[in-house]
BADRENFI-448342 format. One record per residue: x, y, z of N, C-alpha, C in turn; residue in one letter; residue number from 0. Coordinates in steps of 0.02 Angstrom, whole numbers, plus 50000, padded with zeros to 5 digits. Layout:
REM residues N
[[X,Y,Z],[X,Y,Z],[X,Y,Z],'a',NUM]
...
//
This chain:
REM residues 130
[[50043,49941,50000],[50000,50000,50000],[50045,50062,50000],'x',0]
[[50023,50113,49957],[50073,50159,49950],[50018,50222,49990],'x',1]
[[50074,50260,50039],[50060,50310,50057],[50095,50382,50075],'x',2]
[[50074,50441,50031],[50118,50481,50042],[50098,50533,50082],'x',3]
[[50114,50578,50106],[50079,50658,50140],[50135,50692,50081],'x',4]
[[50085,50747,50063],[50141,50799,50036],[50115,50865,50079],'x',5]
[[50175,50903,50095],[50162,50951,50146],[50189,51021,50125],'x',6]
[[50168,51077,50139],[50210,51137,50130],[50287,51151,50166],'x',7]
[[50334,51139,50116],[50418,51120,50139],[50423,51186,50179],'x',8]
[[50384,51237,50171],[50427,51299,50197],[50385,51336,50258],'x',9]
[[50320,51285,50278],[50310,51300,50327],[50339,51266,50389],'x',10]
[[50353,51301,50442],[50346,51284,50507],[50320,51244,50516],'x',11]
[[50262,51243,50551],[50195,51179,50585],[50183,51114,50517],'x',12]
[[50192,51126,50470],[50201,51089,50433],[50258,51035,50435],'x',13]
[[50327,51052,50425],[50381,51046,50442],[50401,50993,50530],'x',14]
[[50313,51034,50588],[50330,51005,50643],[50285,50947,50625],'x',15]
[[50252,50935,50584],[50206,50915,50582],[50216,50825,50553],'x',16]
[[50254,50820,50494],[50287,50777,50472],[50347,50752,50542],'x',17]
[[50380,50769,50579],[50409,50756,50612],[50389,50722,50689],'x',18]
[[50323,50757,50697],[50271,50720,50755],[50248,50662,50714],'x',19]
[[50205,50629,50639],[50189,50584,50622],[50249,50534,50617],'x',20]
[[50305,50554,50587],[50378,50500,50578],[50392,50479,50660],'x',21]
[[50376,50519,50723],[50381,50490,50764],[50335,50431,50798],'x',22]
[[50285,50466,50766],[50222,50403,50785],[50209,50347,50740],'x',23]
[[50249,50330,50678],[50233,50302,50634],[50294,50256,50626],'x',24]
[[50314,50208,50669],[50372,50169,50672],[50403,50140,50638],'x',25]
[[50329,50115,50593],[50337,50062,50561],[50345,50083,50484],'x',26]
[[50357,50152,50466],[50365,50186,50412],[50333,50200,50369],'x',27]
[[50233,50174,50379],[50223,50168,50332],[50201,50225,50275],'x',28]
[[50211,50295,50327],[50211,50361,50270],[50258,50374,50234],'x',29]
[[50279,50385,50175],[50324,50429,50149],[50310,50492,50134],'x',30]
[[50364,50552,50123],[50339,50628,50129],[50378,50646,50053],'x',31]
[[50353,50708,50029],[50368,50760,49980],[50345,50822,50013],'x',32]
[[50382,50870,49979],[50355,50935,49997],[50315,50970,49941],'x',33]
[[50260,50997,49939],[50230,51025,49888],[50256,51048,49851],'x',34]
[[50324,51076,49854],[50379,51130,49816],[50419,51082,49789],'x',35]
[[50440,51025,49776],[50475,50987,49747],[50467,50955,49696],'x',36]
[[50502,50918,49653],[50500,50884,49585],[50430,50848,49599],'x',37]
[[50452,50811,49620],[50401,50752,49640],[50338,50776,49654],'x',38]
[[50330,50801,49710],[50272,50857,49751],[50232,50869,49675],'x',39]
[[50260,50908,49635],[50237,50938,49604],[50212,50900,49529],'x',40]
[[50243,50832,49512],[50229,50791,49469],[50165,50758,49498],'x',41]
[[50173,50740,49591],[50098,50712,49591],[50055,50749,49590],'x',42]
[[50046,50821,49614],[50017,50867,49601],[49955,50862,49552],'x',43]
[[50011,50859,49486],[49989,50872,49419],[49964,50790,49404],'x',44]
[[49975,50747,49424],[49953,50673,49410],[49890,50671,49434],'x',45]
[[49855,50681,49489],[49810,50704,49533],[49734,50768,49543],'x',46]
[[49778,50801,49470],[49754,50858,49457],[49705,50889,49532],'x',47]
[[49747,50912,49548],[49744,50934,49619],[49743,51024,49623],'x',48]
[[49674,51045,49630],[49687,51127,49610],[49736,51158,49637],'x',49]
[[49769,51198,49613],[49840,51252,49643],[49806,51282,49683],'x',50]
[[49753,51291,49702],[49759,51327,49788],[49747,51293,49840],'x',51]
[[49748,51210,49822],[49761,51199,49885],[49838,51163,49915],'x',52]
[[49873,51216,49964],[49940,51216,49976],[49942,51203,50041],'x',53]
[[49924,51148,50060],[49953,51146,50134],[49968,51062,50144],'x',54]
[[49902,51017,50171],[49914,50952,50188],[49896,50900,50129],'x',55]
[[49915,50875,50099],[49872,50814,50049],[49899,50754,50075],'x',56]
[[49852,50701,50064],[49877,50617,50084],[49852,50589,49995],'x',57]
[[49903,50537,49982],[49885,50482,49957],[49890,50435,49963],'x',58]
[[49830,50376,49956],[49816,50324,49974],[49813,50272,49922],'x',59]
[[49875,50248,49892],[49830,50196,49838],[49818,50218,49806],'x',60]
[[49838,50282,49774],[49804,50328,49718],[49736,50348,49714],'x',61]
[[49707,50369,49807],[49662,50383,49814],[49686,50469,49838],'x',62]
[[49666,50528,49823],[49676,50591,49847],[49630,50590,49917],'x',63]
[[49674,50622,49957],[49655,50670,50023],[49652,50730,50032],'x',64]
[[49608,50784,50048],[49616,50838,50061],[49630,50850,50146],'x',65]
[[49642,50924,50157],[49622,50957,50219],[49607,50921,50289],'x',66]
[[49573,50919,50325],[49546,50884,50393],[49542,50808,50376],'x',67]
[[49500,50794,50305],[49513,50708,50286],[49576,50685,50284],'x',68]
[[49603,50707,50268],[49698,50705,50262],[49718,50681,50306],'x',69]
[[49694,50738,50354],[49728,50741,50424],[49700,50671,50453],'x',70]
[[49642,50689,50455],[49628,50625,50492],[49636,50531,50478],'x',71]
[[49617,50551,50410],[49646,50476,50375],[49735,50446,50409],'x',72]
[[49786,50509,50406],[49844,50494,50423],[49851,50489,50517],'x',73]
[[49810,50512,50557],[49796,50487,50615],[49768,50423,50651],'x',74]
[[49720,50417,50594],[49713,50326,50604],[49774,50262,50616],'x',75]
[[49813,50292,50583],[49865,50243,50581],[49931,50270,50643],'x',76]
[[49911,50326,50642],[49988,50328,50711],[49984,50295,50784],'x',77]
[[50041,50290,50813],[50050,50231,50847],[50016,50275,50911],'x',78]
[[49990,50250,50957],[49954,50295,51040],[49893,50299,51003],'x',79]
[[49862,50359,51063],[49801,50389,51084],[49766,50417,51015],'x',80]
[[49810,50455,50954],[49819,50505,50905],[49777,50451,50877],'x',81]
[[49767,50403,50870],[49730,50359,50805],[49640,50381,50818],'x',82]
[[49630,50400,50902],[49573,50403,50904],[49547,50469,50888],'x',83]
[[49571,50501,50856],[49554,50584,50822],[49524,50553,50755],'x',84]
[[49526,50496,50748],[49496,50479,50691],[49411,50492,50703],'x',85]
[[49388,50467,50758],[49337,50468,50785],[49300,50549,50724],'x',86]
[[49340,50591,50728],[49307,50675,50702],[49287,50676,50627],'x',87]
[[49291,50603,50603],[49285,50592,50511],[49193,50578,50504],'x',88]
[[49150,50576,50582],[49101,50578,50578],[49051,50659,50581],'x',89]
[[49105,50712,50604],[49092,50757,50605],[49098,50812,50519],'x',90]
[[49025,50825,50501],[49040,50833,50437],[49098,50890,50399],'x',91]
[[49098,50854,50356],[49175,50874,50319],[49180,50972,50318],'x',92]
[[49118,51003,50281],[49125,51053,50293],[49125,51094,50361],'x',93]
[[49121,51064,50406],[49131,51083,50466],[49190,51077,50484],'x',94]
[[49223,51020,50485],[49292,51001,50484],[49341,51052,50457],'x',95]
[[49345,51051,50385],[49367,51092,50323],[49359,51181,50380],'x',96]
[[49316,51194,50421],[49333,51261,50402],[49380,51283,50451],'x',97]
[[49356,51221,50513],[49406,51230,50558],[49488,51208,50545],'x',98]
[[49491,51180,50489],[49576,51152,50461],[49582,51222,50429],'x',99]
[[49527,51260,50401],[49550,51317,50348],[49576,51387,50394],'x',100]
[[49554,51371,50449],[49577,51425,50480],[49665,51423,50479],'x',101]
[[49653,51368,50531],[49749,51330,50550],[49764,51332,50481],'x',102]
[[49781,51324,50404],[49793,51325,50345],[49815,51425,50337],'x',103]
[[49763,51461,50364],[49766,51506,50303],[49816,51559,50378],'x',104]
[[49824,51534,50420],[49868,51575,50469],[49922,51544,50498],'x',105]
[[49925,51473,50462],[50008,51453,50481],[50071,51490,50477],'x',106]
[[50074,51519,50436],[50136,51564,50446],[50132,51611,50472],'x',107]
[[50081,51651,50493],[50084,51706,50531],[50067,51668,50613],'x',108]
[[50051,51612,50628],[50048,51585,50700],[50108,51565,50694],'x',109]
[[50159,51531,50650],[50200,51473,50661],[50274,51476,50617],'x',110]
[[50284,51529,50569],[50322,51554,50544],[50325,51506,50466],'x',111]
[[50393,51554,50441],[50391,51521,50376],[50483,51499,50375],'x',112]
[[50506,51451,50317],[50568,51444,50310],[50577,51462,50243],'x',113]
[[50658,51502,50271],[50668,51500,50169],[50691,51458,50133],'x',114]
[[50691,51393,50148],[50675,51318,50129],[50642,51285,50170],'x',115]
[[50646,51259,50111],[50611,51151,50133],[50669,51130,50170],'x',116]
[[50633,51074,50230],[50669,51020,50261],[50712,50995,50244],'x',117]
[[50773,50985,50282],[50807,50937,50252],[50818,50880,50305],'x',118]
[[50803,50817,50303],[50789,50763,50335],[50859,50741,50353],'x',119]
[[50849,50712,50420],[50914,50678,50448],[50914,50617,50403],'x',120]
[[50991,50603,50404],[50997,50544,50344],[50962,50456,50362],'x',121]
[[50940,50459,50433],[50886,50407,50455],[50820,50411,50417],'x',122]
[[50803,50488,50418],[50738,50489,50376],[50734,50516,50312],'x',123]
[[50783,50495,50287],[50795,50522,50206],[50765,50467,50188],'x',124]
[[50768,50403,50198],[50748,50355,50145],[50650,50351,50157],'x',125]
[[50623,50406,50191],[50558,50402,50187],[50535,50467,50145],'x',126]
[[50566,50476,50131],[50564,50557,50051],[50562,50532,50017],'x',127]
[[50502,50539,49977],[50533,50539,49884],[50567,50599,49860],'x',128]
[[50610,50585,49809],[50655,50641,49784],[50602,50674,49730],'x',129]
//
């Protein structure tokens, strides 16, 4: 089963964000891209995935994720307590969505920005696609 998150490389909380799931996720089964990268941007376009949305995506099996589904789909699977936030996929989506759109459209002004993308310790390089 193939699964990726692609994330915004140059945010902050984004950035912490991939690094809280690689900790909960032992068993490796996410791999990451950054939206800003080769790759990022080939699945992007494979996906046809509108350009404004720039923050969290999951793929599943060549199934697309948005926003709060994203989120939550990739919480099911982390290791602890975090799997039971899944529980909120009954709470409807546009409700969900506006409360993710908030956290989305003020991440960098809550959480800052980088003038790059991540660069992964060489333990977690082999969970990047290039």
């Amino acid at each position: 089963m193939t699964r990726v998150i692609l994330f915004d490389g140059v945010c902050n909380f984004c950035n912490s964000s991939v690094q809280f799931i690689i900790k909960r996720d032992p068993q490796g089964i996410y791999q990451f891209t950054s939206l800003q990268s080769d790759v990022g941007q080939k699945l992007l376009k494979d996906h046809e995935v509108p350009v404004e949305l720039d923050s969290f995506i999951y793929i599943e099996d060549e199934k697309i994720y948005f926003k709060s589904t994203a989120a939550l789909k990739v919480c099911r699977n982390l290791k602890g307590l975090w799997k039971l936030l899944y529980i909120f996929i009954i709470v409807p989506r546009p409700l969900r969505d506006a409360v993710y759109g908030v956290i989305a459209r003020n991440r960098y002004k809550w959480f800052g920005k980088r003038d790059a993308c991540m660069i992964p310790s060489p333990e977690q390089r082999k969970r990047f696609l290039d």
